[in-house]
Structures are given as structure tokens and as C-alpha cells.
C-alpha positions in Angstrom: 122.4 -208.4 52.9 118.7 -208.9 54.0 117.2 -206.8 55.4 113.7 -205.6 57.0 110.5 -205.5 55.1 107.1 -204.6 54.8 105.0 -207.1 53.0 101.6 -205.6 52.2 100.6 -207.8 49.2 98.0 -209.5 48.3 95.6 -207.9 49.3 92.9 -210.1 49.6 90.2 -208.4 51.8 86.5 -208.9 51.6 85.1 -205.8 51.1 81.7 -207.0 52.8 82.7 -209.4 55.2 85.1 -206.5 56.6 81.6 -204.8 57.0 80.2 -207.2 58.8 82.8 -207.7 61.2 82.9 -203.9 62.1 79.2 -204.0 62.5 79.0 -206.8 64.6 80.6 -205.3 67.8 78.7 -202.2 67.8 75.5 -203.1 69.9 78.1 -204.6 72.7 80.6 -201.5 72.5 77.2 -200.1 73.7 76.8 -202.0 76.6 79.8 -201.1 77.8 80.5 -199.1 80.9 82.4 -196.0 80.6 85.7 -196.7 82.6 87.7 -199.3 84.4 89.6 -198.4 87.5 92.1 -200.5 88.4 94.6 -200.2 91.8 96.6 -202.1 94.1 97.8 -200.3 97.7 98.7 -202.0 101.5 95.7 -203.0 102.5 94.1 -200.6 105.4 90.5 -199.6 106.5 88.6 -197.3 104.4 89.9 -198.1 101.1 86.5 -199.2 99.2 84.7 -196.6 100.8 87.2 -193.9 99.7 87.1 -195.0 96.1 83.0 -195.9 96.3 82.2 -192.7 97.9 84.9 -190.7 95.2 82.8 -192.4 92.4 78.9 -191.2 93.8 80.6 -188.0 94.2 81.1 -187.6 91.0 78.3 -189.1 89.8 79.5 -192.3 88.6 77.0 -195.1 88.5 78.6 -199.0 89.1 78.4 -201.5 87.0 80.8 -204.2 88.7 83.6 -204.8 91.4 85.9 -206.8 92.1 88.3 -207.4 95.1 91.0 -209.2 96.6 93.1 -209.2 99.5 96.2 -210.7 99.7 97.6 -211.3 103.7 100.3 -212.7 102.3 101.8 -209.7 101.3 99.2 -207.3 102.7 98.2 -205.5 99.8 94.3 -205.0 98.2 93.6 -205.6 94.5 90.5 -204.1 93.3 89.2 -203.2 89.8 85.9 -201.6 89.1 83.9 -200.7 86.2 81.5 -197.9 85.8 79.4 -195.3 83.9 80.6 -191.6 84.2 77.9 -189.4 82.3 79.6 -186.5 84.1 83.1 -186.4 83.8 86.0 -187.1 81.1 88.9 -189.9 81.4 91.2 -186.5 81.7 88.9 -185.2 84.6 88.4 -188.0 86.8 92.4 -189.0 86.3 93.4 -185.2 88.1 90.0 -185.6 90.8 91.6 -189.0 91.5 95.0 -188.3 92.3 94.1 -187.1 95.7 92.5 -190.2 97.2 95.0 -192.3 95.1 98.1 -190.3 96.8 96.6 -190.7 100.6 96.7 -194.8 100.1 100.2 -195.2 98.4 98.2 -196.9 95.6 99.1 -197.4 92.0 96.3 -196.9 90.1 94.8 -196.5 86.5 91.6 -195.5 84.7 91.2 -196.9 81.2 88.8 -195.8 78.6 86.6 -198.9 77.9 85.6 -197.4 74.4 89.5 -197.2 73.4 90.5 -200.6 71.8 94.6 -201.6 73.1 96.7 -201.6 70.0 98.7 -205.1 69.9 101.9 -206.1 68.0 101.7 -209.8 66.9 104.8 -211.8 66.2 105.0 -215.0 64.8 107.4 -217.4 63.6 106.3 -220.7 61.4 104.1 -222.4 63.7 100.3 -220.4 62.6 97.9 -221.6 64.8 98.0 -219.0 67.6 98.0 -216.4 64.9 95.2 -217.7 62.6 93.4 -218.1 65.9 93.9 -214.9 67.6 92.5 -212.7 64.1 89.6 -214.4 63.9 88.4 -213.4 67.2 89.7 -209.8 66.3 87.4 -210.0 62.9 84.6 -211.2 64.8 84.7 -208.3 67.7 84.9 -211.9 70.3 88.6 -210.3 71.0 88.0 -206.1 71.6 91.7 -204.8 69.9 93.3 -203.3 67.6 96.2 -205.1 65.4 97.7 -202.6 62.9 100.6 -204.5 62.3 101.7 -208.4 62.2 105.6 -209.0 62.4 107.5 -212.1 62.0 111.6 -213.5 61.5 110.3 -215.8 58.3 107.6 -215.1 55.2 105.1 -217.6 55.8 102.0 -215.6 57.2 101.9 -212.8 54.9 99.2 -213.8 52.9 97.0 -214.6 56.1 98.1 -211.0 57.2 96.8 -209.8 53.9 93.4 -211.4 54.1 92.8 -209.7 57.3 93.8 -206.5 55.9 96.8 -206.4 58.4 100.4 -205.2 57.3 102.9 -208.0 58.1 106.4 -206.9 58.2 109.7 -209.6 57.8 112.2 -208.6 60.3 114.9 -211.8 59.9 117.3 -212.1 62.6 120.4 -213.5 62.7 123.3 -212.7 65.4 125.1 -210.2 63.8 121.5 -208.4 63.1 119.5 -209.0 66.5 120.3 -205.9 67.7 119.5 -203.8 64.9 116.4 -205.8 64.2 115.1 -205.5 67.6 115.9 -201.3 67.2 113.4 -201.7 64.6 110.4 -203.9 66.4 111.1 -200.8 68.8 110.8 -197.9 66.5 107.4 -199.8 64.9 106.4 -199.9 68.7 106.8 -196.4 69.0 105.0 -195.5 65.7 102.2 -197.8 66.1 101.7 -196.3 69.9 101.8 -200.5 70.6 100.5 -201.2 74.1 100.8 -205.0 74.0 103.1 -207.6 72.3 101.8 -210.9 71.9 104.3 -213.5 71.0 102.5 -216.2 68.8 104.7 -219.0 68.5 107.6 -216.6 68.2 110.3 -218.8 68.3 113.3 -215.9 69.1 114.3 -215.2 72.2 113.7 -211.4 73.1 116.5 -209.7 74.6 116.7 -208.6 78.2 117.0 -204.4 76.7 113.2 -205.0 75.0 111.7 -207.0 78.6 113.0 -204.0 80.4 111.2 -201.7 78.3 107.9 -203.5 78.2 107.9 -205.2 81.5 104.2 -206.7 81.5 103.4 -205.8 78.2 104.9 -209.0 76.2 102.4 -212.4 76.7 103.9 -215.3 75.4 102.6 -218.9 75.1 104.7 -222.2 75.3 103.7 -226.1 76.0 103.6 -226.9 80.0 105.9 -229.2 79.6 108.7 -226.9 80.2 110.9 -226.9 81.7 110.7 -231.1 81.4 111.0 -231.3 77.3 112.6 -228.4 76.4 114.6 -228.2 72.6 113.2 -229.6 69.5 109.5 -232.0 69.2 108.4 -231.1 72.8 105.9 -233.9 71.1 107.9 -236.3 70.4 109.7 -236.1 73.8 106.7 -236.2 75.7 105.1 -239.2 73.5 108.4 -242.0 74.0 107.6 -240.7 78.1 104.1 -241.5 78.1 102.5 -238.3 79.2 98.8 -238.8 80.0 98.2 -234.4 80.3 98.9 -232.2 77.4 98.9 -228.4 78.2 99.9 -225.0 77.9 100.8 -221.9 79.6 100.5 -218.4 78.5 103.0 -215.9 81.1 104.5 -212.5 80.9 108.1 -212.2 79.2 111.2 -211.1 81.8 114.7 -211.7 81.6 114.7 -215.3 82.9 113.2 -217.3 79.9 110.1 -218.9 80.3 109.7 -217.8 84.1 107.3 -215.1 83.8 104.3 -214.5 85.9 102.1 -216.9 84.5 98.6 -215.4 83.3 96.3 -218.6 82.3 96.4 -222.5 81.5 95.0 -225.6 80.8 95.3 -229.1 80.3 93.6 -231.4 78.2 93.7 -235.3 78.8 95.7 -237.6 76.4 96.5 -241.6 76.6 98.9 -244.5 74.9 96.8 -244.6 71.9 98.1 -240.8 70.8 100.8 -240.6 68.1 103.3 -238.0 68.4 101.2 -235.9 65.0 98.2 -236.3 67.7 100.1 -235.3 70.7 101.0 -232.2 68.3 97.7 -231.2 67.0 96.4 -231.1 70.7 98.6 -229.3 71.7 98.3 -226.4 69.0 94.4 -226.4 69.6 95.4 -225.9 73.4 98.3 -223.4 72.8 95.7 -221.4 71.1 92.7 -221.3 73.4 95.3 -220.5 76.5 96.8 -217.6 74.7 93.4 -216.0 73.5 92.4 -215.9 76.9 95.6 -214.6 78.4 95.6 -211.9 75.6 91.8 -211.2 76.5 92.1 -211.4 80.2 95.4 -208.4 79.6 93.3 -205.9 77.4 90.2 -206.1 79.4 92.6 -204.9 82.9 91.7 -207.7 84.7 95.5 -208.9 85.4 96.9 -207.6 88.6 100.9 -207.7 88.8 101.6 -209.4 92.4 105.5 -210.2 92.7 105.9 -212.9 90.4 102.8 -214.1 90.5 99.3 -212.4 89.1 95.8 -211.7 90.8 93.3 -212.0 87.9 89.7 -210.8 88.5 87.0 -213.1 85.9 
């Protein structure tokens, strides 16, 4: 019987490009501000001036804020960044709780010199991969990935020039439910904050959405739900398209109807074989889902119903 695996070889690592990469981020890790507060609460007077005046209190300095008031539901969005020479992450979490308790609001403070840990799984389609460790190599996407897991072998090797750990989990019917056990336990261990489904092309069962809700990004063609099953490409090419696009949303139970985080379009005419039609689209996949992935792990995604507020 098959069963899971770690695959840790070749290791192909460049000892000095590695080096390089590390180096590279640390003047901007500087520039960064201390913390990120993020909240949303019903929207009333004296919100901003609670949270403003709670900050110079503590002698916080501002680096940047952003707001946004929905009246269609009647609730405020709001994320701020700031210096806090003063106080720790535990400190200003217990000083908050008071004006975060007399507005109802769900808040957060997030340490902007902590990295999130991501899981990335993959299938046999690479490009989202390949794409998303080079911007983690290059400090252009601020994470962590300590482990890279996928259903077939493909990607090891690339997981192993990046120094990553890829583990083959196959899954099958009879196994999904054990193999998903394990993606759990790994979870667990590898105190995972985000899973980022790169072209994973399983369907992830309603037990692991429940678990993670808003913590799984996955990215798919925008053609859904118009050309769903096999060559998307092909399907769209003998229609004519003239837009080829993508759409990068948080995983729930209902498949593919996620609050959507980011997208784009690119333009495409009758001269496009179905190989071109393709080859756009990967490039377009891959951008989408960078930006969804970078817009998650730098807070600015705001859960709003089924839809997101997203500050730039």
C-alpha cells in the first residue's frame, strides 16, 4: 500500500545565493513598523478616537491607517500600523482588551517582525509554485514555507533547490481521510497559519474548511463556473473568449464560492491557440495568487459576509 512520504533529496541549495536572499530583506524588515492592528465592530461614534487616543497613550507613534465603513451592513473596518518603543505585543494585547470589549469589536495585533508560516500544496501544474518561492527567496513575499506538500512527485526537486521539505501525501478514496489526518497533524507541528493551494487539484473536505475557515487561498481560471472539467483552455478557445483571467478566493464548503480576495484579466483574440490560451492563463493564475497570498499575510483582508474589504 502507498503510503505518505517525506522527500528531502537532492539537496540542491546554493550555499551563497541562500545568503543573499536572507540578506536582502534586512534593511526593509527595518523599515518596518512594530505592529498591525486590525478590527472590525458596528459602526458608532468615537471608534477612531478610542483606538487613536489608546495608541498616544501608550506611546505608540502611526505609521498608516486605513478605514472603511460599510452602511450596508453597518459595521467599520479599520487596520493600522504603528511603532510601539514602549510596550510588548503581550502588553498592548491585555491594555487593549478594554476598549476592544466596550465596541463589540473583533480585533487582532500582529507582530510585523514575525513572518506567517504557510503550507503550500501542489498538484502537477508548477507555475503557481515556482512562482510563489521565488518571491519567498527574494524577501518580495515576507513568509515563511517550511514545508511544501503535494498528491504526486513532480516538485520535489524544485522543493529541494529552495531548501524546502516536500512531502507526497497520495490520495485516493479509500485514503482521503487518513491522508487529510496527516496534512492536519503537519499543520499542527509546523504551527501553519496559512494554506495556499497551488494548483492543488483535490478537493478539500468540508472537516479541514471548518477547521481553517479563512486560512486556505486557492486560485482557479475565471472562467468557472462557465468551463468547468478538463482543458478549461480548450473549452474556452472553440467559444471564442476575448478575456482570460483568474481568481484567487478563500476555500468553504461550497466549491469554488469562497470570498474572493483578488483578480485579473488579461486581453486575448481569435489568433490564440488553445497552448496560448493556456500559457496566459498560467502567467495570470500566478500573479493573482501571489497577490492574494501577499495581501492575506500582510492583514490587509477584512472577512465581510461572503465578500472581503481589503485595505492596499
Amino acid at each position: 500500500m502507498t503510503t505518505a512520504s517525506a522527500v528531502t533529496e537532492p539537496r540542491t541549495v546554493h550555499a551563497e545565493t541562500q545568503r543573499s536572499f536572507a540578506d536582502a530583506p534586512s534593511k526593509v524588515r527595518a523599515q518596518r513598523p512594530d505592529f498591525i492592528l486590525t478590527f472590525s465592530c458596528t459602526e458608532r461614534i468615537g471608534i477612531v478616537h478610542a483606538v487613536s487616543g489608546f495608541l498616544a497613550a501608550h506611546g505608540c507613534n502611526i505609521r498608516d491607517s486605513a478605514q472603511f465603513s460599510d452602511s450596508s451592513v453597518g459595521r467599520l473596518f479599520m487596520r493600522v500600523t504603528f511603532d510601539a518603543p514602549r510596550i510588548s505585543l503581550e502588553g498592548i494585547r491585555s491594555e487593549f482588551s478594554q476598549v476592544g470589549a466596550s465596541f463589540g469589536m473583533s480585533w487582532e495585533f500582529h507582530d510585523c517582525n514575525v513572518k506567517p508560516r504557510l503550507l503550500v500544496m501542489v498538484s502537477k501544474a508548477g507555475h503557481c509554485l515556482n512562482d510563489l518561492l521565488f518571491r519567498y527567496a527574494t524577501g518580495t513575499l515576507a513568509v515563511e514555507i517550511p514545508l511544501i506538500v503535494s498528491n504526486h512527485r513532480d516538485f520535489y526537486r524544485l522543493a529541494a533547490s529552495y531548501d524546502i521539505p516536500f512531502h507526497h501525501i497520495p490520495i485516493s478514496a479509500d485514503t482521503k481521510s487518513a491522508r487529510e489526518a496527516k496534512l492536519l497533524d503537519l499543520v499542527e507541528q509546523e504551527r501553519i497559519e496559512l494554506i495556499v493551494l497551488a494548483r492543488y487539484m483535490q478537493v478539500l473536505s468540508d472537516n479541514i474548511c471548518q477547521k481553517m475557515p479563512g486560512k486556505i487561498i486557492n486560485i482557479h481560471h475565471s472562467f468557472l463556473p462557465s468551463f468547468k472539467g478538463a482543458r478549461p483552455y480548450h473549452q474556452a478557445h472553440s467559444r471564442g473568449v476575448k478575456l482570460i483571467g483568474a481568481t484567487a478566493h478563500y476555500v468553504t464548503a461550497d466549491l469554488d464560492e469562497g470570498p474572493i480576495i483578488e483578480q485579473d484579466v488579461l486581453r486575448v483574440d481569435h489568433s490564440l491557440t488553445p497552448d496560448d490560451l493556456s500559457a496566459i492563463g498560467r502567467d495570470v493564475e500566478a500573479a493573482v495568487l501571489a497577490r492574494a497570498v501577499k495581501l492575506h499575510t500582510e492583514n490587509r483582508v477584512f472577512m465581510n459576509g461572503d465578500r472581503t474589504v481589503i485595505f492596499r
